[in-house]
FILUMBA-34625 format. One record per residue: residue in one letter; x, y, z of N, C-alpha, C in turn. Coordinates in nm, 4 decimals, padded with zeros to 6 digits. Example, Ala and Ser with C-alpha at 12.3 -4.5 7.8 and 13.67 -1.06 7.14 Angstrom:
% FILUMBA-34625
- rest; nc1; nc2; nc3; cac1; cac2; cac3; cc1; cc2; cc3
- a; 01.3190; -00.5690; 00.7800; 01.2300; -00.4500; 00.7800; 01.3200; -00.3300; 00.7800
- s; 01.2850; -00.2250; 00.7080; 01.3670; -00.1060; 00.7140; 01.2900; 00.0030; 00.7870
***
This chain:
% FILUMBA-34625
- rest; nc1; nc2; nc3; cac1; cac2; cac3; cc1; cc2; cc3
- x; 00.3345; 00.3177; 02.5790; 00.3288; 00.2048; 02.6693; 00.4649; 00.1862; 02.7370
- x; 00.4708; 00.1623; 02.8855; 00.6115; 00.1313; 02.9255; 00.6407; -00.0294; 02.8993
- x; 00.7374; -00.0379; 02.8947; 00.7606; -00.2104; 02.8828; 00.9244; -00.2200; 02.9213
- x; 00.9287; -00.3470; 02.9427; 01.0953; -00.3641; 03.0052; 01.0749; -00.4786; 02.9114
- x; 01.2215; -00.5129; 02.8689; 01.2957; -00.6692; 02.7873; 01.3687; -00.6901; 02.9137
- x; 01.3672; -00.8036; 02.9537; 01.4263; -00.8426; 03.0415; 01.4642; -01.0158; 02.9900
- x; 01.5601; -01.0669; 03.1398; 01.5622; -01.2056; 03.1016; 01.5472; -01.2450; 03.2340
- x; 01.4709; -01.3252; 03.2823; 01.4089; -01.3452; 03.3978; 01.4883; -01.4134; 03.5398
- x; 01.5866; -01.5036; 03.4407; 01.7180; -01.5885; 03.4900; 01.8409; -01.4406; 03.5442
- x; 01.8218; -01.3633; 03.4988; 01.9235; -01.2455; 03.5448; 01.9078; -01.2207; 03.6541
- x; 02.0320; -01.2352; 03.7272; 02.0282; -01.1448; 03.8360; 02.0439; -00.9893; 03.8797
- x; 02.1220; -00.9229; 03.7441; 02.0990; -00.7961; 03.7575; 01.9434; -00.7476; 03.7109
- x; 01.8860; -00.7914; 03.6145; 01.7714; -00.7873; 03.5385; 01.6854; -00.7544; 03.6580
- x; 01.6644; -00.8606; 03.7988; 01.5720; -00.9015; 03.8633; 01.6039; -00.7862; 03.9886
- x; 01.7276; -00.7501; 04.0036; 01.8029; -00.6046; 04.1115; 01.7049; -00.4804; 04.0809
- x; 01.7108; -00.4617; 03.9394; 01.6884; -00.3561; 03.8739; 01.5004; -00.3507; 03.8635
- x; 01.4501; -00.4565; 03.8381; 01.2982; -00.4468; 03.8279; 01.2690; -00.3889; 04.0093
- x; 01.2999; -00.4638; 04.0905; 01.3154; -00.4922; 04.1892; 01.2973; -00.3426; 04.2899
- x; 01.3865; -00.2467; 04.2221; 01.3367; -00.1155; 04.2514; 01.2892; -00.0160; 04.2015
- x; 01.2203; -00.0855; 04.0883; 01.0776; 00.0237; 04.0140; 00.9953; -00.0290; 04.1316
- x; 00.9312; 00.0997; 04.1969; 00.8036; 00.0786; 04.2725; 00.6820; 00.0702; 04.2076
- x; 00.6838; 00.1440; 04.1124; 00.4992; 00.1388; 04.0070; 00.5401; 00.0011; 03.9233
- x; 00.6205; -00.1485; 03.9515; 00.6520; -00.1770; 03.8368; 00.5076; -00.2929; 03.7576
- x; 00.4209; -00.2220; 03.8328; 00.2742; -00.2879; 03.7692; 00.2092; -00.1637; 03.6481
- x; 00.3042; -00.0794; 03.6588; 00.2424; 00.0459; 03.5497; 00.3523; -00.0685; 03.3801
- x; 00.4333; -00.1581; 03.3912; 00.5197; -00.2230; 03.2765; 00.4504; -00.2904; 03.2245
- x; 00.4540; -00.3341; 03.1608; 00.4473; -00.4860; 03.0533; 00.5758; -00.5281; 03.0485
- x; 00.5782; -00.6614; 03.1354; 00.7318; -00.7600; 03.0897; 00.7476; -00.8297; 02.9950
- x; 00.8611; -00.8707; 02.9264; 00.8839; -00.9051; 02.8380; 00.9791; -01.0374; 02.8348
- x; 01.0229; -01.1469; 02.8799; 01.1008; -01.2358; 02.8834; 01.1609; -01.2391; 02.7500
- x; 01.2946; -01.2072; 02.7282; 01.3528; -01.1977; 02.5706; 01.3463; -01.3502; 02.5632
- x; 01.3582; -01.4581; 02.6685; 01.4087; -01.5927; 02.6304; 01.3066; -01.6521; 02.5703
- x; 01.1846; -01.6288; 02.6649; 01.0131; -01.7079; 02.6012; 01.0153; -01.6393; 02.5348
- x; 00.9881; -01.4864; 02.5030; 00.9330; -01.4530; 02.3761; 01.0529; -01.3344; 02.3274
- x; 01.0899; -01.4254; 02.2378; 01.2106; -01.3491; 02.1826; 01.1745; -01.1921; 02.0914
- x; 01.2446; -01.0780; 02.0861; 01.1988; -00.9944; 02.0313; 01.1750; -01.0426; 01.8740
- x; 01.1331; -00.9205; 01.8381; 01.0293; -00.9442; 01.7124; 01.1392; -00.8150; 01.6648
- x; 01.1480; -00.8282; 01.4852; 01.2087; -00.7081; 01.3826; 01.0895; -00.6026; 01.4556
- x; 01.0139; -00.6084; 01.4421; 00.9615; -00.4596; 01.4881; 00.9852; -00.4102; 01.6210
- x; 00.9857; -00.5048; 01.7313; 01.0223; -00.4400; 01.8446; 01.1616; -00.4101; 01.8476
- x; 01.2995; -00.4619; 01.7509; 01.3996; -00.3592; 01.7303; 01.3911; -00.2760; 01.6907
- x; 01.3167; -00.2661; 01.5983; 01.3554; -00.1199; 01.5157; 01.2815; -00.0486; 01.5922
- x; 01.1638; -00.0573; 01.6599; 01.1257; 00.0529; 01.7455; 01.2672; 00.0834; 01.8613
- x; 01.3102; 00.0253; 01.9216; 01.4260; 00.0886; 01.9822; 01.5070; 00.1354; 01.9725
- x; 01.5561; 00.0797; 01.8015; 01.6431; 00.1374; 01.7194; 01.5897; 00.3027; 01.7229
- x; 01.4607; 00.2980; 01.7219; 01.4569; 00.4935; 01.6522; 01.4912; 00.5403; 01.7755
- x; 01.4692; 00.5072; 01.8827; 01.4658; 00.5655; 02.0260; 01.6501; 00.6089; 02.0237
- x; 01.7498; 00.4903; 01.9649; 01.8927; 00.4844; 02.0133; 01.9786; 00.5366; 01.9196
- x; 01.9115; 00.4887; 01.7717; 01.9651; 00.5539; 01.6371; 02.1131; 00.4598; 01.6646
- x; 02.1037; 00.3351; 01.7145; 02.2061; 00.1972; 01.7292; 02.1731; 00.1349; 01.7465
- x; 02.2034; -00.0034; 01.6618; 02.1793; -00.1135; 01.6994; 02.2983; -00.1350; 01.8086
- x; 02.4265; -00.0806; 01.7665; 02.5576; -00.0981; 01.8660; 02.5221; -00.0931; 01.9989
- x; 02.4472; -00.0026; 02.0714; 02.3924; 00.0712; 02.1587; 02.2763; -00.0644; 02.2461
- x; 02.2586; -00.1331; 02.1400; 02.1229; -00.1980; 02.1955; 02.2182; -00.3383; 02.1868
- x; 02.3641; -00.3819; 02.2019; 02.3768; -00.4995; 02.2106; 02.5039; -00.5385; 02.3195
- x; 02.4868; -00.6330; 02.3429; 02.5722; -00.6567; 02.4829; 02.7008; -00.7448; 02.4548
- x; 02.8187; -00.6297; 02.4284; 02.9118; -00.7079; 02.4211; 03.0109; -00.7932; 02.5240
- x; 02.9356; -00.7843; 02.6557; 02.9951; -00.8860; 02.7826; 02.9367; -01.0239; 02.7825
- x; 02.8548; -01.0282; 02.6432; 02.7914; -01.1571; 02.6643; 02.9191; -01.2783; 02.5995
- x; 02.8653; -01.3755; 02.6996; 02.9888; -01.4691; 02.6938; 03.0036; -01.5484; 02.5288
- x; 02.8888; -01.5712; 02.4838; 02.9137; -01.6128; 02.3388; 02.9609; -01.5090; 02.2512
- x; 02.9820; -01.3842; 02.2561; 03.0325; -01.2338; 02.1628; 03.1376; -01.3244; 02.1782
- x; 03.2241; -01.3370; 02.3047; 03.3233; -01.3956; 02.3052; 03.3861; -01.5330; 02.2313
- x; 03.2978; -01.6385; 02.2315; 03.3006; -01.7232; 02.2091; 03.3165; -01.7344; 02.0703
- x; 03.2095; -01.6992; 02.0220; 03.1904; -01.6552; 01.8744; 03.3237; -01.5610; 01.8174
- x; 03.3847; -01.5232; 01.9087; 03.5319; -01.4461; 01.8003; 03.4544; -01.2759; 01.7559
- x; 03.3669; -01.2177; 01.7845; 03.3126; -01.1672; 01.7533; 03.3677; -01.0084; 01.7775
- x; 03.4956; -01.0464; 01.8997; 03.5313; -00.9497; 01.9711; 03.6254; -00.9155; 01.8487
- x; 03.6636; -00.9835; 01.7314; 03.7962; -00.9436; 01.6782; 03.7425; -00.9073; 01.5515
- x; 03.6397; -00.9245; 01.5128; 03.5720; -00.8486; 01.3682; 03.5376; -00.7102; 01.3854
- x; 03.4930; -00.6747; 01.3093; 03.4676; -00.5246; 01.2749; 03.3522; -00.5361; 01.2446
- x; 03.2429; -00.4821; 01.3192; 03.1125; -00.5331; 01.2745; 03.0164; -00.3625; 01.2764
- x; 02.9199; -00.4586; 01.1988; 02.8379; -00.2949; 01.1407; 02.7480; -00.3342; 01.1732
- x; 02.6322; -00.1916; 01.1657; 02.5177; -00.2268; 01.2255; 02.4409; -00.3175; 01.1612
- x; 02.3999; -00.3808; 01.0880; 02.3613; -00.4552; 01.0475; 02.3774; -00.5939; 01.1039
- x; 02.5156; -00.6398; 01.1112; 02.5660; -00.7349; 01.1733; 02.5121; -00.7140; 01.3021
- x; 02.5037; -00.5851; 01.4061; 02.4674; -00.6266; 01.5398; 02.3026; -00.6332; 01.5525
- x; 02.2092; -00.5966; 01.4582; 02.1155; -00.6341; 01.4500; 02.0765; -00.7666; 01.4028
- x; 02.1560; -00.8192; 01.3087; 02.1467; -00.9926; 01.2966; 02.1230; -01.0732; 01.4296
- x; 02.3072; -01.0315; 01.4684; 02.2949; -01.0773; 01.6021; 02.1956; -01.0952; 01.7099
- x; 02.1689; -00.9811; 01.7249; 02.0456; -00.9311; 01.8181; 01.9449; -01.0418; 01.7970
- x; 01.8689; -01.0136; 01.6810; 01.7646; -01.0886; 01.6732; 01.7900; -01.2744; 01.6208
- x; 01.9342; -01.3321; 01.5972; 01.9317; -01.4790; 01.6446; 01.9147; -01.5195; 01.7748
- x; 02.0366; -01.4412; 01.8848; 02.0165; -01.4702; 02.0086; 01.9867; -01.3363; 02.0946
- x; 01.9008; -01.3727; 02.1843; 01.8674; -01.3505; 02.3422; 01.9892; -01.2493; 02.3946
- x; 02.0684; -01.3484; 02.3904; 02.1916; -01.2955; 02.5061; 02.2416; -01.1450; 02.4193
- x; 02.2616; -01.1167; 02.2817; 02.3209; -01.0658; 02.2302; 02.2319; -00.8871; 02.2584
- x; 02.1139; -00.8565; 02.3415; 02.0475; -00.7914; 02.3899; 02.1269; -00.7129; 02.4466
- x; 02.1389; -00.6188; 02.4964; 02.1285; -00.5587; 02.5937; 02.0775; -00.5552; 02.7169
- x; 02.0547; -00.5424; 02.8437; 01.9638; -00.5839; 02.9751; 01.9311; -00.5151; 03.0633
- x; 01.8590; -00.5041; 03.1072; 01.7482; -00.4461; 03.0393; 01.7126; -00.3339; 02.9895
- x; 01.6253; -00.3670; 02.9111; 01.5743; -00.2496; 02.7904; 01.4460; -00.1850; 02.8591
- x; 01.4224; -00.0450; 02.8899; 01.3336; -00.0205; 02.9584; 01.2432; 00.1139; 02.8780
- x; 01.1415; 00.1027; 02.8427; 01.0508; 00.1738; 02.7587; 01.0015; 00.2520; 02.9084
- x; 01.0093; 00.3892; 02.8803; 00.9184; 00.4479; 02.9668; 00.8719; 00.6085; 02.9675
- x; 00.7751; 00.6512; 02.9184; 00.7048; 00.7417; 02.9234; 00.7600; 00.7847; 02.7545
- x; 00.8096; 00.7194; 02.7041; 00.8499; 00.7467; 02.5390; 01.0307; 00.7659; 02.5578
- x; 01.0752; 00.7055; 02.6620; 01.2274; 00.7109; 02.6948; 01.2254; 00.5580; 02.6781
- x; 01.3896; 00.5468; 02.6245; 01.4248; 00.3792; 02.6440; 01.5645; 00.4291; 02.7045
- x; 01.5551; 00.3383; 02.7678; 01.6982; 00.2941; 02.8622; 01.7302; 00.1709; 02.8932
- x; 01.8929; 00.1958; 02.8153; 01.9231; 00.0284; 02.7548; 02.0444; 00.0276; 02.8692
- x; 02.0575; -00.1340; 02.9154; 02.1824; -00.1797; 03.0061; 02.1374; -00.1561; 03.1574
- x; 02.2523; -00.1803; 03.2138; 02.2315; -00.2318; 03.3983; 02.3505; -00.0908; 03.4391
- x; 02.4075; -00.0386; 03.3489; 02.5153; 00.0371; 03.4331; 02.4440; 00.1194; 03.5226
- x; 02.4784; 00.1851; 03.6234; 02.4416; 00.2521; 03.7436; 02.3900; 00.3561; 03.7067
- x; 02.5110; 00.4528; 03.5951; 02.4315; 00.5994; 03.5881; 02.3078; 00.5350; 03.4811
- x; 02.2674; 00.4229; 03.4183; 02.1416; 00.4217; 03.3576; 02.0678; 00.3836; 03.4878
- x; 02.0741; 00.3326; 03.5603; 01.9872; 00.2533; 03.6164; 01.9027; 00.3817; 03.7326
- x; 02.0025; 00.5106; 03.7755; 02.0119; 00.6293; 03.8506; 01.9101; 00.7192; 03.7746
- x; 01.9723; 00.7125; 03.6125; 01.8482; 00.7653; 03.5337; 01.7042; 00.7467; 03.5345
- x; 01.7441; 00.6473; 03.5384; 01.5350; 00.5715; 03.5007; 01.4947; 00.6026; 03.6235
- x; 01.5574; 00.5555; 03.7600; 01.4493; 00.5532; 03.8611; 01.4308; 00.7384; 03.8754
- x; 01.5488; 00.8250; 03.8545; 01.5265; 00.9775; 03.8927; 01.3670; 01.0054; 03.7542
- x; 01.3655; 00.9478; 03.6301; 01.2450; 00.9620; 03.5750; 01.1455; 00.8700; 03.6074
- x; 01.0828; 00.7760; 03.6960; 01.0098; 00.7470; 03.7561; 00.9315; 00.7918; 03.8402
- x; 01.0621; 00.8469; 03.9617; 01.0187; 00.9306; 04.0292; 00.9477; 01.0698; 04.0402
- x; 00.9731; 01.1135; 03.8801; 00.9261; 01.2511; 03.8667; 00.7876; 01.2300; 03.8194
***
């Protein structure tokens, strides 16, 4: 199944849906209304083999929280993950049995060049 985590309030989130053309072949996911579930991490987890990988350390509470100055293990960034929303990654994009996590360009270059194919 393809599916995107998204957060609907994003403006990169909403850039990025924005130029999937099939993006009625997805299932969306609002992390804020419906927050992920332990199983829908660990399914991404097998895809990334990281929770590190699957969490967003530009989010302004990492900061806030002091979080930037610990030493944290995976475990800890899966806690994280699944208290808050923000602590996600953005978006998370399930597709054709590929996940592609974050907004950076060469991901974002990725997904649409496997769309397109």
């Amino acid at each position: 199944m393809n599916k995107i985590y998204y957060l609907k309030t994003c403006d990169t989130c909403k850039r990025i849906l924005k130029q999937i053309d099939n993006i009625q072949e997805f299932q969306l996911q609002d992390i804020k209304e419906h927050p992920i579930t332990v199983k829908q991490l660990d399914e991404m987890y097998v895809h990334t083999k990281s929770y590190e990988q699957l969490f967003n350390k530009r989010a302004k509470l990492y900061k806030e929280m002091g979080l930037k100055n610990e030493n944290l293990s995976e475990t800890d960034f899966k806690r994280y993950i699944l208290e808050h929303y923000t602590f996600l990654a953005r978006p998370v994009i399930f597709y054709n049995n590929e996940i592609f996590v974050g907004n950076s360009p060469k991901t974002v270059e990725k997904l649409l060049k496997a769309i397109q194919n």
